[in-house]
C-alpha positions as CSV (number, residue, x, y, z in Angstrom):
1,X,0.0,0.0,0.0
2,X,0.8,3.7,-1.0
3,X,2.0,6.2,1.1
4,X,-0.9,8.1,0.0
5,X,-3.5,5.5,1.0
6,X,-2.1,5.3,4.3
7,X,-2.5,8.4,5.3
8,X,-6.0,8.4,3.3
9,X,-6.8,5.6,5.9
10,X,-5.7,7.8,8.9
11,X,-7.7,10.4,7.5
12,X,-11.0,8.3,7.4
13,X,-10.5,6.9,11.0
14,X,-9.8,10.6,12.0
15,X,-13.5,11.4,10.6
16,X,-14.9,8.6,12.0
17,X,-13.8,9.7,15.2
18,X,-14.9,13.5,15.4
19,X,-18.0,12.8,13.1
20,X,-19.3,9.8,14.5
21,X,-18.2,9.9,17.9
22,X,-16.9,6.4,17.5
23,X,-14.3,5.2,19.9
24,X,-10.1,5.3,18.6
25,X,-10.1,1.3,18.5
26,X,-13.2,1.2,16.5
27,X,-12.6,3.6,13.9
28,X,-9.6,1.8,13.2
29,X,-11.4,-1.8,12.9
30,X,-13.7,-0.1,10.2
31,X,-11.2,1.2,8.2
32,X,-8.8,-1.9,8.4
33,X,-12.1,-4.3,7.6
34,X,-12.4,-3.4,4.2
35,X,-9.0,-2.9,3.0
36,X,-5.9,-5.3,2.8
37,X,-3.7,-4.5,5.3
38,X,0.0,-5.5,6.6
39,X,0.4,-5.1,10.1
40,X,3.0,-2.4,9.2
41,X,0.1,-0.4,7.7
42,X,-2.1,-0.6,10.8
43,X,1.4,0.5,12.6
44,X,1.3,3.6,10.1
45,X,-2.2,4.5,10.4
46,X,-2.7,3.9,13.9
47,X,0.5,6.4,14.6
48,X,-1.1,9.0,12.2
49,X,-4.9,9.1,13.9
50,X,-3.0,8.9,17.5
51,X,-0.9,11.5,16.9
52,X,-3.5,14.0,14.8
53,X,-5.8,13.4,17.8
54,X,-2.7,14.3,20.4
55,X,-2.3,17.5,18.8
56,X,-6.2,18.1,17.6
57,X,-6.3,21.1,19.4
58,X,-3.3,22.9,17.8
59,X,-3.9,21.5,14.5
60,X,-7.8,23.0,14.6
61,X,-6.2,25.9,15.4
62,X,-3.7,25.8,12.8
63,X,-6.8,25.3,10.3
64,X,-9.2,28.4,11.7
65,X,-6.2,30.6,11.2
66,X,-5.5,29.6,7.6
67,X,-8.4,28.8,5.9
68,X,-12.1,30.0,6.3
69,X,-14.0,26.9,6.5
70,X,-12.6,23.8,6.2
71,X,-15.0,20.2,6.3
72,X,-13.4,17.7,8.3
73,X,-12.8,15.3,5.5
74,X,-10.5,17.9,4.3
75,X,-9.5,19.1,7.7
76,X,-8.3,15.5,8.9
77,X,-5.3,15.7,5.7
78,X,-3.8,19.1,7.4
79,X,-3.6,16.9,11.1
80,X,-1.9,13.9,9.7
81,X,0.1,16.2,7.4
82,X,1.3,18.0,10.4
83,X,1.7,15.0,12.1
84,X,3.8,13.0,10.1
85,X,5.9,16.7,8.9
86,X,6.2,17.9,12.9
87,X,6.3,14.8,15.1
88,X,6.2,11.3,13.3
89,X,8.4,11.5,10.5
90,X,7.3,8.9,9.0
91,X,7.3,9.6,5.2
92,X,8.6,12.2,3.2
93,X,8.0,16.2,3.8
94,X,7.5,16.3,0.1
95,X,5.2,13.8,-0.6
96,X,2.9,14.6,2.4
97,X,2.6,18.4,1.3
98,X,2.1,17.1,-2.1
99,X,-0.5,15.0,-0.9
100,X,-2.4,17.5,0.9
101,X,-2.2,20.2,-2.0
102,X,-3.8,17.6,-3.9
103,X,-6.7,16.9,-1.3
104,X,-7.3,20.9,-1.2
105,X,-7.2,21.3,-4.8
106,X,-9.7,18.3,-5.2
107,X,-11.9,20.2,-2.1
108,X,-12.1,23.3,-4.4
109,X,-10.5,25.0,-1.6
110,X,-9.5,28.7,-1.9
111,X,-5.8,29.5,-0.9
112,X,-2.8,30.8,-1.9
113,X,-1.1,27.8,-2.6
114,X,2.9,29.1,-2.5
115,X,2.3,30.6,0.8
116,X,0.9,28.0,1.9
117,X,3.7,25.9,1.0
118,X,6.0,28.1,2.4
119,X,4.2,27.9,5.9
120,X,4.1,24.2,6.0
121,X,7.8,24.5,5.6
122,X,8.4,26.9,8.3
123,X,5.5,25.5,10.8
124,X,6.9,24.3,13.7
125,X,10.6,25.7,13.0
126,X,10.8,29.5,12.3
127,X,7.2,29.9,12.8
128,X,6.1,28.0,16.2
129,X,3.1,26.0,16.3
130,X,0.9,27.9,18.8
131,X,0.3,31.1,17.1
132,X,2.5,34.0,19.0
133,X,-1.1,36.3,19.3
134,X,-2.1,33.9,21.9
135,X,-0.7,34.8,25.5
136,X,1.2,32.3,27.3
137,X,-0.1,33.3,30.5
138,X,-3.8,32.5,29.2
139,X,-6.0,29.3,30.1
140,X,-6.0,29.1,25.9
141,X,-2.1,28.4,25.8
142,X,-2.4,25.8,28.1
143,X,-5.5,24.1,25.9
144,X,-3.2,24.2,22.9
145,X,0.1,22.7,24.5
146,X,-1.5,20.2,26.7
147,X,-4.4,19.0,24.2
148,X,-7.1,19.4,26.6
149,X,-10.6,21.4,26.5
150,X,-11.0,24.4,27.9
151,X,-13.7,24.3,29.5
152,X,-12.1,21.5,31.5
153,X,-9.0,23.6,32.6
154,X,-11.5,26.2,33.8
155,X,-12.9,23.4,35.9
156,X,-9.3,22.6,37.1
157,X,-8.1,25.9,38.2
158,X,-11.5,26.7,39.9
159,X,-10.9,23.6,41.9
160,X,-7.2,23.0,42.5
161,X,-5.4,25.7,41.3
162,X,-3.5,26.7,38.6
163,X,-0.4,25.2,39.7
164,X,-1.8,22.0,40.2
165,X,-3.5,22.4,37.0
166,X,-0.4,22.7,35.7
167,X,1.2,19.6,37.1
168,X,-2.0,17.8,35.7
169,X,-1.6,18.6,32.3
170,X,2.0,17.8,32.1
171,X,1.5,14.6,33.9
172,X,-1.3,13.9,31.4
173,X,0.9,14.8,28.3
174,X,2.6,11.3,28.7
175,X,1.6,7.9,28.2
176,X,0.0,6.3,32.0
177,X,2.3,3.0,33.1
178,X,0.6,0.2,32.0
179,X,0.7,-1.1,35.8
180,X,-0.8,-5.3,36.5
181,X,-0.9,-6.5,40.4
182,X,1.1,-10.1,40.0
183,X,-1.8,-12.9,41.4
184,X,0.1,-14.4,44.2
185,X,-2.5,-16.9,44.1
186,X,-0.3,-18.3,41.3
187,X,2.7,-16.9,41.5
188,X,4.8,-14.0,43.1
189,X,6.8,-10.7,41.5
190,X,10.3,-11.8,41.9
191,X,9.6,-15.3,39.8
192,X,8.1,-13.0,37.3
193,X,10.7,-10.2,37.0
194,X,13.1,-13.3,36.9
195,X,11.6,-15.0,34.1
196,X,10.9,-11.7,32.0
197,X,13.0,-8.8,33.0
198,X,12.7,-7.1,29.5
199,X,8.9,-6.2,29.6
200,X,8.4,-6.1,33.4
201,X,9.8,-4.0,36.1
202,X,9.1,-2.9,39.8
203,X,6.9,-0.6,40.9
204,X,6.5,1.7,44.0
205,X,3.8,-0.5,44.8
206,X,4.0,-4.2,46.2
207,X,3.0,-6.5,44.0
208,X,2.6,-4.3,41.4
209,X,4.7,-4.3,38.4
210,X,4.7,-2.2,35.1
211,X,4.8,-3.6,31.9
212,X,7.0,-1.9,29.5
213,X,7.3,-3.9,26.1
214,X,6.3,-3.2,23.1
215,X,4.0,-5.4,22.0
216,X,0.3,-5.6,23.9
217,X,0.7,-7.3,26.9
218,X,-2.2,-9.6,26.1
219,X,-0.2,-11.2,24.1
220,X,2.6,-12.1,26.9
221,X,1.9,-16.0,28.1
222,X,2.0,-14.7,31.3
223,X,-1.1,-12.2,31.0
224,X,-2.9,-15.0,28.8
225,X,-2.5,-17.5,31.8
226,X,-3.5,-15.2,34.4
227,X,-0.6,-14.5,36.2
228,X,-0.9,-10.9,36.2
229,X,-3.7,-8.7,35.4
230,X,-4.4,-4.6,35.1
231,X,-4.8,-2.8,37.9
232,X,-3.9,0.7,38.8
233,X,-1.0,1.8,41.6
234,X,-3.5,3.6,43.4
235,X,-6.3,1.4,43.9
236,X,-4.1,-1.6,45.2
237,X,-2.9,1.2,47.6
238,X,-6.5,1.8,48.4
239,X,-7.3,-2.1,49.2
240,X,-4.1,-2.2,51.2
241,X,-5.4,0.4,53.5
242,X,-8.9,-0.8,54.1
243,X,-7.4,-4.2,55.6
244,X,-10.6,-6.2,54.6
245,X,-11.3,-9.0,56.7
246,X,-12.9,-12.1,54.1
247,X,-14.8,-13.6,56.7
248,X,-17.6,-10.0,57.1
249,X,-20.1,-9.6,54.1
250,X,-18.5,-7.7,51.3
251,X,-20.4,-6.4,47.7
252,X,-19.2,-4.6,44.7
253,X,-21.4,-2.2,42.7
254,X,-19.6,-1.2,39.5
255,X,-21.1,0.5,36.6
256,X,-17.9,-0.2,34.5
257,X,-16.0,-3.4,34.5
258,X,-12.9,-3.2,36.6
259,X,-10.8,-5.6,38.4
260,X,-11.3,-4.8,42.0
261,X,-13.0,-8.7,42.6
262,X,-9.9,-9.9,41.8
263,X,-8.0,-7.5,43.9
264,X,-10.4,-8.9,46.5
265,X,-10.0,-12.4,45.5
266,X,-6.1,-12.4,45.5
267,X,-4.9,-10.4,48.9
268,X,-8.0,-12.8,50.8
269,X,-6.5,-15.7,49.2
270,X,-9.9,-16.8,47.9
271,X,-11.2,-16.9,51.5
272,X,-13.6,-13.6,51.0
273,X,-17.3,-14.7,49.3
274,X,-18.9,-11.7,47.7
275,X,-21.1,-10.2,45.2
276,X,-20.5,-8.0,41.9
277,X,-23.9,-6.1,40.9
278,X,-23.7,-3.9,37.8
279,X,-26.0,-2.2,36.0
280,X,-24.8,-2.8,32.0
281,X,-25.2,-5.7,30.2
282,X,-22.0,-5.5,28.6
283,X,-19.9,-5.3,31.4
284,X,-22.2,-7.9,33.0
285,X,-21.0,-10.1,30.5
286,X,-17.3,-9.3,30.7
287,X,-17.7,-9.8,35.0
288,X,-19.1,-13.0,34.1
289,X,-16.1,-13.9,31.8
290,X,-13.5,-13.4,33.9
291,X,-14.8,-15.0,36.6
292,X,-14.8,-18.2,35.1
293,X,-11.6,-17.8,33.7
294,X,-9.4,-17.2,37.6
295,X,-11.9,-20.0,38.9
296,X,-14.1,-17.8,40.8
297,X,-17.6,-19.0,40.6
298,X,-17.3,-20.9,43.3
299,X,-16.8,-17.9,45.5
300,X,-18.2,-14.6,43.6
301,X,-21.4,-14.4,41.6
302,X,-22.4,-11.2,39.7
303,X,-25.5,-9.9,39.3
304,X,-27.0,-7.7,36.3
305,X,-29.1,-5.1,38.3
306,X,-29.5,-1.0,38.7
307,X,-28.5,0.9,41.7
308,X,-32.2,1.0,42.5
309,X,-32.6,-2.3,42.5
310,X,-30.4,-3.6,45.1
311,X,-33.1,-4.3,47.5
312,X,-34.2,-7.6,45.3
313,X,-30.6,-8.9,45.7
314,X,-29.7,-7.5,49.5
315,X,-31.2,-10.2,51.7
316,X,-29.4,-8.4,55.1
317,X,-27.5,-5.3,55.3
318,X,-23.1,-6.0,54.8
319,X,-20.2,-5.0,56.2
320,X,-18.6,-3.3,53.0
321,X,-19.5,-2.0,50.4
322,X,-17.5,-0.5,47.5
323,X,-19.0,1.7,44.5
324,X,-17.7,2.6,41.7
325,X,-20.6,4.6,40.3
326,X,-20.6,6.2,36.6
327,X,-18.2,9.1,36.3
328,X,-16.6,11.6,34.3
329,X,-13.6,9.3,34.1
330,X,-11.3,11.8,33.3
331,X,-8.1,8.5,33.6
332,X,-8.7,7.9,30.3
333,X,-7.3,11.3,28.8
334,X,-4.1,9.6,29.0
335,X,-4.6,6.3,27.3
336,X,-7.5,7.0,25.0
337,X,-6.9,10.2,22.8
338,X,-9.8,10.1,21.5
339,X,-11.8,10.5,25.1
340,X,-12.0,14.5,24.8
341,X,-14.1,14.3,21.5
342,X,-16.2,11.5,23.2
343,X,-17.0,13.5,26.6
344,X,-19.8,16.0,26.9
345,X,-19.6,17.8,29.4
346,X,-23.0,19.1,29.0
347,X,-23.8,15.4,30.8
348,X,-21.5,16.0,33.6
349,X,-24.4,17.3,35.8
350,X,-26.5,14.0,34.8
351,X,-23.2,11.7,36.4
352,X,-23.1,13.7,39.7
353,X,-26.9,12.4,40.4
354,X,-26.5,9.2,39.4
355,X,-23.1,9.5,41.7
356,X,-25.4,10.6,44.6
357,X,-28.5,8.3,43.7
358,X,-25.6,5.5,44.3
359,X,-23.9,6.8,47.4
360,X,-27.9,6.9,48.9
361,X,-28.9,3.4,47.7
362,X,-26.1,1.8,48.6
363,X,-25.9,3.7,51.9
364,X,-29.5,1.7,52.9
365,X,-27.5,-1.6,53.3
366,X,-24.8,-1.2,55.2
367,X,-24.8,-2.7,59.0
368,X,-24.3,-0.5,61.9
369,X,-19.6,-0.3,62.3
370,X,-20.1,-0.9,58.4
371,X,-18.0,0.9,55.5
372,X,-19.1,2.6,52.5
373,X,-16.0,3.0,49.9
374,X,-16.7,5.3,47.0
375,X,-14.4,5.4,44.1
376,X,-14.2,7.2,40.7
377,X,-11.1,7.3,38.6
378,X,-10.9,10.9,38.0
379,X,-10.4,14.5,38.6
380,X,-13.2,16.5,39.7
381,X,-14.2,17.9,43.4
382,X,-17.5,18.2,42.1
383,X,-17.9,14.1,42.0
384,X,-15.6,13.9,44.8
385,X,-15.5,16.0,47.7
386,X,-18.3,18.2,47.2
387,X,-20.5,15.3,46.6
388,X,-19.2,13.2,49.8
389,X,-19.1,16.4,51.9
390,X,-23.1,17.0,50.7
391,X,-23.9,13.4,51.5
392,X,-22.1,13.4,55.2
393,X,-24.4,16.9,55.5
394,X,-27.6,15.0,55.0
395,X,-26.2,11.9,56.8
396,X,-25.4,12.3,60.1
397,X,-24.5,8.5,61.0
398,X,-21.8,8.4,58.4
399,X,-18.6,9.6,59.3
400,X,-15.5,9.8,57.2
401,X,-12.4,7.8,57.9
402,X,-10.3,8.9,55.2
403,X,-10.4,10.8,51.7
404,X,-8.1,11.5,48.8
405,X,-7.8,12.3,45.2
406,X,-4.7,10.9,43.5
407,X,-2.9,13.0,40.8
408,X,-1.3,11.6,37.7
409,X,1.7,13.6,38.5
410,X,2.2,11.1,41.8
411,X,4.0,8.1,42.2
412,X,1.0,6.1,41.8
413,X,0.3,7.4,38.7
414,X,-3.2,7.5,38.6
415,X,-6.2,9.9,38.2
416,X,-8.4,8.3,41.5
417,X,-11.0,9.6,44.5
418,X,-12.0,8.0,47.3
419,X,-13.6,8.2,50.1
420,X,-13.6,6.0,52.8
421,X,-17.4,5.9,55.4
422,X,-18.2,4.3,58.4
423,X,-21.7,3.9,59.7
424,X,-21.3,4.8,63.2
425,X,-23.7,2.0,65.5
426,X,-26.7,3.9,66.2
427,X,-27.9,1.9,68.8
428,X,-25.7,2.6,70.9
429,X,-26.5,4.6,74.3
């Protein structure tokens, strides 16, 4: 295949993407489906539509200043030109601008083609990227260098700071660790980083190790026979503080699939019994899954069921209970780059009541000395601390133990709230 196809391909995922709304991996399963494709093209492509999306924000920009109205079929050839010309280097200067002048002319686009030549030569070099009109002091800048809506840097400064901001942003700018807690139900970290000490290394966790080859770790033997699997730095630091004991009644409520049962499952050494209720059918499925594959039926059972609902499956109030409600999940910024076109944060308001319609449901069945654990991955005070501080308000026999929101900028190297509740015994003189 063609230079020129390839980055056609990019281009067609790239609309896909902003047009459609469809997700990064699926845009690129629909352009791959109907074409014949070398895994060195998917390599290409997949680089291209990564790195346009990286940069969208600059590269609109670059596109509103120099020409009036662009359609995003034509659009998308300026990103992965840019791409491949600023960051990727991938194919020839020449050929790319050649192949854009081409796309423009077949637009019936109106520009003056040898400045416009000459700019694309000079972009990036003599003439920087982020136009010089815009101040660097302004909330703007930072959208443009740091690829991230404004409206959620607004958010971040209000709540946090612009310092912290700051920190967030850069931290954001880079890939997250691909992190996996070892199962020591099977096997332990030092027989792993002994047997594969080119993709794995230590953490600053125990019992967490990162994963640092190139190829997906799914298709490392040792993630296919379940030695490992993915879980973030901070929420093993999370289960290592709460100290669960797997003989009390413990239940999960997750509206996205996540691996917290077989956190659970692993540090009680398949002594704890406990239920997984979620609400999707999707994820329902995917719970079900993987709990027959580690062997767990025996010992967890899932249930497909909304928050509201939880009265048909609670037979007697438990011990803990730990939600992860729906939420902005803001962690994916750094491995999906396609999550900032996705999210509209004109729903935002909608997540924060469901996030409290869970916290009050689930609050109903928790015994008197009980916990309450609420956890979102992301960055927002508005689902985190303003919403537990509102629910302790209206909830006098809660009290809370322990709070925090994790930065990606941290040595756990995740975006994470929690919140830790107890139910203080209310029957007592």
């Amino acid at each position: 295949m063609k230079e020129k196809e390839i980055l056609e391909l990019a281009c067609r995922a790239i609309v896909d993407i902003i047009e459609q709304k469809n997700s990064f991996s699926r845009a690129l399963k629909s352009v791959f489906e109907n074409n014949e494709t070398t895994s060195e093209v998917k390599s290409h492509v997949s680089a291209f539509v990564g790195c346009a999306l990286r940069h969208y924000f600059v590269f609109d920009q670059f596109v509103k200043d120099n020409f009036k109205e662009l359609k995003i079929s034509t659009a998308s050839k300026v990103y992965v030109v840019l791409a491949n010309n600023l960051f990727l280097k991938r194919f020839d200067e020449t050929l790319c601008n050649e192949f854009l002048k081409e796309s423009l002319i077949a637009a019936d686009v109106s520009y003056n083609q040898e400045e416009f030549g000459e700019l694309l030569l000079k972009i990036g070099k003599e003439i920087p990227l982020i136009p010089e009109k815009i101040d660097k002091g302004s909330y703007e800048f930072l959208s443009l260098r740091f690829n991230t809506p404004l409206w959620l840097i607004k958010m971040w400064v209000k709540h946090f700071g612009r310092g912290l901001t700051y920190k967030i942003l850069k931290a954001n700018s880079r890939p997250a660790l691909t992190s996996v807690r070892v199962n020591t139900l099977l096997t332990s970290s030092e027989t792993l980083l002994e047997k594969f000490p080119k993709v794995l290394e230590v953490s600053n966790t125990d019992n967490v190790l990162i994963y640092k080859g190139r190829a997906s770790i799914r298709k490392e033997n040792f993630y296919r026979d379940y030695q490992v699997f993915y879980e973030k730095m901070a929420v093993k630091y999370l289960f290592d503080l709460l100290d669960l004991d797997p003989l009390k009644t413990i239940s999960i409520y997750a509206h996205d699939y996540n691996n917290t049962f077989l956190e659970l499952s692993v540090r009680t050494q398949n002594e704890a019994k406990f239920d997984i209720i979620v609400p999707s059918g999707k994820d329902f499925f995917q719970f079900k899954t993987a709990i027959l594959n580690f062997k767990l039926s025996n010992r967890v059972k899932a249930y497909e069921c909304e928050i509201t609902g939880l009265v048909s499956i609670m037979s007697a109030p438990i011990s803990t209970f730990i939600v992860f409600p729906q939420s902005s999940n803001f962690e994916l910024l750094r491995s999906e780059p396609d999550y900032f076109l996705r999210f509209n944060p004109e729903v935002l308001d909608e997540i924060i009541k469901t996030q409290k319609t869970t916290l009050e449901e689930s609050a109903k069945f928790i015994e008197n000395g009980g916990r309450l654990i609420y956890i979102i991955p992301t960055i927002s005070k508005k689902e985190g601390t303003y919403l537990i501080s509102d629910f302790l308000k209206n909830h006098s026999e809660f009290k809370l133990l322990a709070e925090r929101q994790v930065f990606p900028f941290e040595n756990l190297d995740s975006s994470l709230y929690y919140a830790i509740l107890i139910k203080e015994d209310t029957n007592v003189d």
